[in-house]
Backbone as a chain_set.jsonl record, in Angstrom:
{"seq": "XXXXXXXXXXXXXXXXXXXXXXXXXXXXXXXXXXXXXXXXXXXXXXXXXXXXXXXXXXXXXXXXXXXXXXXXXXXXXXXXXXXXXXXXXXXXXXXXXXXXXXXXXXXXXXXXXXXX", "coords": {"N": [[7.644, -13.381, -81.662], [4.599, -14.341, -82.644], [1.34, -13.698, -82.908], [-1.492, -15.611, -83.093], [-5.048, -15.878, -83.889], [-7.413, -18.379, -82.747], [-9.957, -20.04, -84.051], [-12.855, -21.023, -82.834], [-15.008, -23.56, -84.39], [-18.49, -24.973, -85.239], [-20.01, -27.457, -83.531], [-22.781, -27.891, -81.592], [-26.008, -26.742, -81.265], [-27.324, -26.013, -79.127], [-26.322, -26.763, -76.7], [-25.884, -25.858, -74.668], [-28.403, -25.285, -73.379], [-28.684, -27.807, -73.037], [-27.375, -29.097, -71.327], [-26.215, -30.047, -68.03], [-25.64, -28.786, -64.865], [-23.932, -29.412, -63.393], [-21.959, -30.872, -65.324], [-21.569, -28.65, -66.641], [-20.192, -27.094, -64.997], [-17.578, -28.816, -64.885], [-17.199, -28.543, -67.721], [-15.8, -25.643, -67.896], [-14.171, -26.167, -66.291], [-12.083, -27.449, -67.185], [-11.718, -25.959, -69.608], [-10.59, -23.589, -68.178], [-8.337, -24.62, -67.051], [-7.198, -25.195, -69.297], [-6.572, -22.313, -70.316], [-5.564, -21.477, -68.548], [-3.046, -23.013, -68.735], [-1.827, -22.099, -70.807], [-1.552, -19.513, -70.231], [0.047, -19.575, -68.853], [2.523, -20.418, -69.866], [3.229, -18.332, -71.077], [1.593, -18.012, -73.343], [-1.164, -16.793, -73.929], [-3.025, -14.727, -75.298], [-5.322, -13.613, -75.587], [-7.683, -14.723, -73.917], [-10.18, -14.305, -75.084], [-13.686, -15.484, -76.168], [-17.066, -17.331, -76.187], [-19.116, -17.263, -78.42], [-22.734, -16.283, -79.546], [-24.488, -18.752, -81.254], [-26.609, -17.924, -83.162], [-26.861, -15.142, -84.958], [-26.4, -12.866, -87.949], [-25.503, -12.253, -91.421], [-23.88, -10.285, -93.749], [-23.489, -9.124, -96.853], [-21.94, -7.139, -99.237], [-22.805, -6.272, -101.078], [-25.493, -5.284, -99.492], [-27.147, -7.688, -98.365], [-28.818, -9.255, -95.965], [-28.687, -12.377, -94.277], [-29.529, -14.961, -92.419], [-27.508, -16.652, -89.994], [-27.893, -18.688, -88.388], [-29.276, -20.084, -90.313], [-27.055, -21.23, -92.118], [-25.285, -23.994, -92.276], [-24.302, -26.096, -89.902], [-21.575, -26.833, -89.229], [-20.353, -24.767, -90.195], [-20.882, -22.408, -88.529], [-19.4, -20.471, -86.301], [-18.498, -20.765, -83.101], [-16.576, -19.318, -81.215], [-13.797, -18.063, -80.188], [-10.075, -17.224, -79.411], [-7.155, -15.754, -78.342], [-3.592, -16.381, -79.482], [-0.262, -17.005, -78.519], [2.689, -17.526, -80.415], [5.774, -19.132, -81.91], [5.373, -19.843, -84.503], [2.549, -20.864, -87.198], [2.856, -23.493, -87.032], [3.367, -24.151, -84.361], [1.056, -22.748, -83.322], [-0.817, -24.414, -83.707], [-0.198, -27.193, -82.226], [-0.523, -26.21, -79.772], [-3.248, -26.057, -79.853], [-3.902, -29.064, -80.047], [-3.986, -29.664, -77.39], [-7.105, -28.412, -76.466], [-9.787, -27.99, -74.917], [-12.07, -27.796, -76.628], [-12.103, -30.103, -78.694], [-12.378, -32.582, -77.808], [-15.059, -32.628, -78.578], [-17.14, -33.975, -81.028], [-17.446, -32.817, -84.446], [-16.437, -30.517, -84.715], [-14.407, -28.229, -85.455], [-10.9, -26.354, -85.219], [-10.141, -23.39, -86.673], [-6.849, -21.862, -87.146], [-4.999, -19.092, -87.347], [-3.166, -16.312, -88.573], [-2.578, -13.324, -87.237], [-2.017, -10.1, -88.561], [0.213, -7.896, -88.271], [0.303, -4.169, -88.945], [2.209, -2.318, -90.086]], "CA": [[6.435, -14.114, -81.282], [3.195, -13.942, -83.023], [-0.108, -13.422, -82.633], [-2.984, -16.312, -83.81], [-6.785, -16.118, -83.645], [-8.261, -19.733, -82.826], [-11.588, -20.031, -84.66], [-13.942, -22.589, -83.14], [-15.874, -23.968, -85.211], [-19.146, -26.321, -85.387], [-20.628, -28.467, -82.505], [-23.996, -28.415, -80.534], [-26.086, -25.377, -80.722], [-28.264, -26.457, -77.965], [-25.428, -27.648, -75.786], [-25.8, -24.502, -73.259], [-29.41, -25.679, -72.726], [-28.676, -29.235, -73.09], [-26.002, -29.454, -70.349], [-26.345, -29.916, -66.906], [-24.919, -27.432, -64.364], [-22.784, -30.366, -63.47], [-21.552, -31.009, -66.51], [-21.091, -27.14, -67.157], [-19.113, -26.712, -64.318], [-16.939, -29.629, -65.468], [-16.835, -27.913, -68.933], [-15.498, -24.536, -67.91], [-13.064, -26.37, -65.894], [-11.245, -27.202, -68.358], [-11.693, -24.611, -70.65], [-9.536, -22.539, -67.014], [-7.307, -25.642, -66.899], [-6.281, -24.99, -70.598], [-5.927, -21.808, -70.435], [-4.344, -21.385, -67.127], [-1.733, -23.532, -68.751], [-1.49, -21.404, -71.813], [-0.887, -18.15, -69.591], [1.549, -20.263, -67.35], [3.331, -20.287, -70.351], [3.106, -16.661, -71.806], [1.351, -18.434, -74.736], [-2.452, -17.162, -73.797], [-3.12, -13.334, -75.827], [-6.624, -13.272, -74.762], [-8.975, -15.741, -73.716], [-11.336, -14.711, -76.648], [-15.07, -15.859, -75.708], [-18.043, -18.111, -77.051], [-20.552, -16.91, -79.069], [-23.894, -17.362, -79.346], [-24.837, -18.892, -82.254], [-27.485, -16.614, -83.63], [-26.427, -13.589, -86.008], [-26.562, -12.431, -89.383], [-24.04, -12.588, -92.198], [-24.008, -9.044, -94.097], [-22.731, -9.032, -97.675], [-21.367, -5.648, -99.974], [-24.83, -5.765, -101.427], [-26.842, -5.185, -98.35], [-27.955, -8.215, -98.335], [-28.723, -9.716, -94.949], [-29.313, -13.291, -94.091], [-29.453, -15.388, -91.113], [-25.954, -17.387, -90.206], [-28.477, -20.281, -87.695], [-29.465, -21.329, -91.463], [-25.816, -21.872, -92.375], [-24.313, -25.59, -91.771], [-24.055, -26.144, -88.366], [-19.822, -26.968, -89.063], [-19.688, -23.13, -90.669], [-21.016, -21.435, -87.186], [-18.04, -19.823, -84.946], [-18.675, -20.634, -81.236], [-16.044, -18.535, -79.992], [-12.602, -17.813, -80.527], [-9.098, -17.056, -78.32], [-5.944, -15.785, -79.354], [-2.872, -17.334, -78.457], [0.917, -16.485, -79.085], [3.896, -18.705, -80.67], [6.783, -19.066, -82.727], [5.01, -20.423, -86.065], [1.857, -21.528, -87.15], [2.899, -25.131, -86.455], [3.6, -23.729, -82.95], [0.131, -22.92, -82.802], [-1.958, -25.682, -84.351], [-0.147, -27.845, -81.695], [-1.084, -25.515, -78.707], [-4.941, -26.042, -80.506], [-4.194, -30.213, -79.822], [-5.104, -29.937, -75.827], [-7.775, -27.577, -76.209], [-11.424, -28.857, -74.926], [-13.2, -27.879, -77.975], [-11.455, -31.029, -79.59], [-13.146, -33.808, -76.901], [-16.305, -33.055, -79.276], [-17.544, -34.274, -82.239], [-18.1, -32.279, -85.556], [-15.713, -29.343, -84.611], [-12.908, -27.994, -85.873], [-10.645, -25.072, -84.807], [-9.09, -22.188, -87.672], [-5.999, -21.09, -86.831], [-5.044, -17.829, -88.33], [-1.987, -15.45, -88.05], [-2.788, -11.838, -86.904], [-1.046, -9.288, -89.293], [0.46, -6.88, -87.461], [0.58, -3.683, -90.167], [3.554, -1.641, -89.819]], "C": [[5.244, -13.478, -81.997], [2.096, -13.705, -82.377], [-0.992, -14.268, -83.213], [-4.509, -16.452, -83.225], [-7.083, -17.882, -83.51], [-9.809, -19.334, -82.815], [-12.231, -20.967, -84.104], [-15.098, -22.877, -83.5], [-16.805, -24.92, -85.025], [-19.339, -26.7, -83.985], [-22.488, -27.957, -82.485], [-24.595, -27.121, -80.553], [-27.168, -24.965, -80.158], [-26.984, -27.216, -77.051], [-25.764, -26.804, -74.365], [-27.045, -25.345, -72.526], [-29.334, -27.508, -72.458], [-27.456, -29.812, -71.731], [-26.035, -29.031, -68.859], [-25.54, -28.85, -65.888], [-23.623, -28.147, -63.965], [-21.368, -30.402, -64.81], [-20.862, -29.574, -67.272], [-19.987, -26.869, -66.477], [-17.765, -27.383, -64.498], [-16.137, -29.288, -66.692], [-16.037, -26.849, -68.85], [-14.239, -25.054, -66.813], [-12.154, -26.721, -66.519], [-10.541, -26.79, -69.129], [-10.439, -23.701, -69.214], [-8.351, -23.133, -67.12], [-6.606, -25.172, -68.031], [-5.777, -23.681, -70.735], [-5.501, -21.041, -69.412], [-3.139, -21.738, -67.784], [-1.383, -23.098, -69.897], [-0.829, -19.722, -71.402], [0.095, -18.209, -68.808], [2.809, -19.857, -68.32], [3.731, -19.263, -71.076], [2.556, -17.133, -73.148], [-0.348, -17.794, -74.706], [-2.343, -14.965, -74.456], [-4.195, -12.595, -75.083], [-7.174, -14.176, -75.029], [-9.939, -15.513, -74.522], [-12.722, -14.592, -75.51], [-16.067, -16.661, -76.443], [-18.689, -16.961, -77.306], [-21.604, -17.346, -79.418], [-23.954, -17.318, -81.117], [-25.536, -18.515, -83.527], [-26.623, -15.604, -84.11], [-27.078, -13.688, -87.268], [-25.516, -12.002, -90.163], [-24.571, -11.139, -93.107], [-23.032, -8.896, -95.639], [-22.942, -7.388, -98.546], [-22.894, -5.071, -100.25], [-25.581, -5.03, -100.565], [-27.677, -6.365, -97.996], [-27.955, -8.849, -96.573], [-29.267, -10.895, -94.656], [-28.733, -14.055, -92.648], [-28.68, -16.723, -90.746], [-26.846, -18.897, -89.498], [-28.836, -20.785, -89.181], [-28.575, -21.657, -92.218], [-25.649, -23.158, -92.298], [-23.648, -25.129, -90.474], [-22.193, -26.025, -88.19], [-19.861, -25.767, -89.527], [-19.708, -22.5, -89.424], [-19.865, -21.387, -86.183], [-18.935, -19.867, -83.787], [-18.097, -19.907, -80.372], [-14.891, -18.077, -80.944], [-11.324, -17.113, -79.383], [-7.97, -16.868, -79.002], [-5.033, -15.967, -78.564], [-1.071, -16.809, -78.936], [1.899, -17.581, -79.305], [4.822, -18.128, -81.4], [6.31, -18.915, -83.95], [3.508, -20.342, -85.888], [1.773, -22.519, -87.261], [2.436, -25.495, -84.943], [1.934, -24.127, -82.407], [-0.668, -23.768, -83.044], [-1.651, -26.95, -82.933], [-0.375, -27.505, -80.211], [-2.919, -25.98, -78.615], [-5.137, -27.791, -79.829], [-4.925, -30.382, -78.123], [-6.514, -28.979, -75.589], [-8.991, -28.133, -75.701], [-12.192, -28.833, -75.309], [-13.157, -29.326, -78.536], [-11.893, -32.089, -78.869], [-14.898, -33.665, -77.535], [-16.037, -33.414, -80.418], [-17.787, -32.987, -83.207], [-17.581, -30.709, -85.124], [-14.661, -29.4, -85.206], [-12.247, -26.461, -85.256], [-9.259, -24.041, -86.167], [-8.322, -21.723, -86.982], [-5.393, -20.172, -88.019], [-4.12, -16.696, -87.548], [-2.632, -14.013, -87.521], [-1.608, -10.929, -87.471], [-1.357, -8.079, -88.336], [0.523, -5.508, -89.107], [1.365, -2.444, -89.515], [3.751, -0.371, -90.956]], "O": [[4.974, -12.278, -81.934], [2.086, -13.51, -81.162], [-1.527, -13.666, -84.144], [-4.89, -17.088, -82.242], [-6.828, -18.519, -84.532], [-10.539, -18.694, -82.058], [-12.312, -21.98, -84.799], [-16.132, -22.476, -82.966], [-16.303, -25.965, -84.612], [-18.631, -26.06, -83.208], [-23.165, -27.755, -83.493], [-23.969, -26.233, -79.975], [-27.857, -23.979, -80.42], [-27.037, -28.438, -76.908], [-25.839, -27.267, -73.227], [-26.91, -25.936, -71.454], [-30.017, -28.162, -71.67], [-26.958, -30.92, -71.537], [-25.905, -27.859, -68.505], [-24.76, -28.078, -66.445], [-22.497, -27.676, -64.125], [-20.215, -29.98, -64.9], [-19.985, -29.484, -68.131], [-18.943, -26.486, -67.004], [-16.773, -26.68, -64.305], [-14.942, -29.524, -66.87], [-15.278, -26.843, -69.819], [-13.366, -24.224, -66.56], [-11.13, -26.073, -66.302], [-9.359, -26.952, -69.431], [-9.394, -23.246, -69.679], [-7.329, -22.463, -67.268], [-5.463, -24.743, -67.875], [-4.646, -23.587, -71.211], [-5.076, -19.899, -69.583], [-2.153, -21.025, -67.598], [-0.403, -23.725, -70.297], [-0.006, -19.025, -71.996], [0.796, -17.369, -68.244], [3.802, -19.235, -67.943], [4.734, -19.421, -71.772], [3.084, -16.625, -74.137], [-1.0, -18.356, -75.586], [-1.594, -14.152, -73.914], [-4.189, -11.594, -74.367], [-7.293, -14.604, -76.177], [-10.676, -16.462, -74.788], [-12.815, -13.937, -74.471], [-15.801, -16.635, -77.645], [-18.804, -15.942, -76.626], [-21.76, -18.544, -79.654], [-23.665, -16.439, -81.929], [-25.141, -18.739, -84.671], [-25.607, -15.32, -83.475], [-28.038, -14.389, -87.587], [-24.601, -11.375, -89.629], [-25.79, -10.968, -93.093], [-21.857, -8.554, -95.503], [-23.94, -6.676, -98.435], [-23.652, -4.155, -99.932], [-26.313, -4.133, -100.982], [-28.755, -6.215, -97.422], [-26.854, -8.807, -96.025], [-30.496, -10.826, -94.684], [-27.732, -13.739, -92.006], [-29.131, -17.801, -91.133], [-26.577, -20.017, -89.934], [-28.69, -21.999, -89.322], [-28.913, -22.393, -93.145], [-26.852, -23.372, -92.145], [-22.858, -24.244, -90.143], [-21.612, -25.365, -87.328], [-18.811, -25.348, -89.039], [-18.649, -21.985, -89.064], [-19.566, -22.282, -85.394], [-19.908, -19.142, -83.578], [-18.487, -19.665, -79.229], [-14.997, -17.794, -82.138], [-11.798, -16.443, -78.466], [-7.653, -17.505, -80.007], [-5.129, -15.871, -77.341], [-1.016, -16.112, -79.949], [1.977, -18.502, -78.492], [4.869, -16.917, -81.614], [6.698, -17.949, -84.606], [3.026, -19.915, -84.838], [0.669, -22.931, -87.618], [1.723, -26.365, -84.442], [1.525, -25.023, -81.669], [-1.527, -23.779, -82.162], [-2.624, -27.603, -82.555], [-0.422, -28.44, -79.412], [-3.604, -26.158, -77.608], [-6.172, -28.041, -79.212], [-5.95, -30.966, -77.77], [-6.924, -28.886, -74.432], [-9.231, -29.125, -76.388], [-13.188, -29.455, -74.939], [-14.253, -29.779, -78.867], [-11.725, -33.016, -79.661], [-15.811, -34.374, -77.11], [-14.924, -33.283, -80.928], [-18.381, -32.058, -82.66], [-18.379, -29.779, -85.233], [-14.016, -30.411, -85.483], [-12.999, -25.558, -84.887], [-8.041, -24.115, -86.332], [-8.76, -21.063, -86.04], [-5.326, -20.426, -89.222], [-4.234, -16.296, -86.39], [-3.831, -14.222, -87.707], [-0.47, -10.956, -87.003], [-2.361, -7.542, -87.868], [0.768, -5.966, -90.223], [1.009, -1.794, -88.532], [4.768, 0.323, -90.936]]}, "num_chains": 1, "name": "protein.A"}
């Protein structure tokens, strides 16, 4: 069994403030629902976490610039790692997720090298 990072990518980055408490609580139910049923199945590594949108991108140079003036689809919101067979395995673990009920997201899946 592996190890994959889910990247999520892109959406709303005013949604926190834009979203009722209703609507939040709604949201994070979900988000428990999914991965309740990812730990039901020994498939859940770690629940990960959002991030806030805000940072700074840091290249060899020194140079430092500011990731909110990126493209909104480049910005990581979070990320969760998850365990399978493949990376087929996991891409289709990624299909119920409740990132994927928005618009203008996507989610990277990405192996975790173990180094031996």
């Amino acid at each position: 069994m592996n190890e994959y990072m889910l990247i999520y990518q892109g959406g709303d980055p005013d949604w926190a403030e834009n979203t009722s408490p209703e609507e939040m609580g709604a949201i994070m139910g979900r988000w428990e629902a999914w991965m309740g049923k990812l730990a039901a199945a020994d498939k859940l590594a770690n629940g990960g976490a959002p991030l806030h949108y805000a940072g700074k991108r840091v290249t060899p140079d020194g140079v430092v610039t500011d990731i909110a003036a990126s493209e909104f689809k480049e910005l990581v919101s979070g990320y969760s790692v998850v365990k399978a067979g493949s990376l087929e395995e996991a891409c289709e673990l990624v299909k119920d997720c409740p990132i994927m009920e928005y618009p203008d997201v996507t989610v990277e899946v990405r192996q975790i090298q173990t180094l031996e």
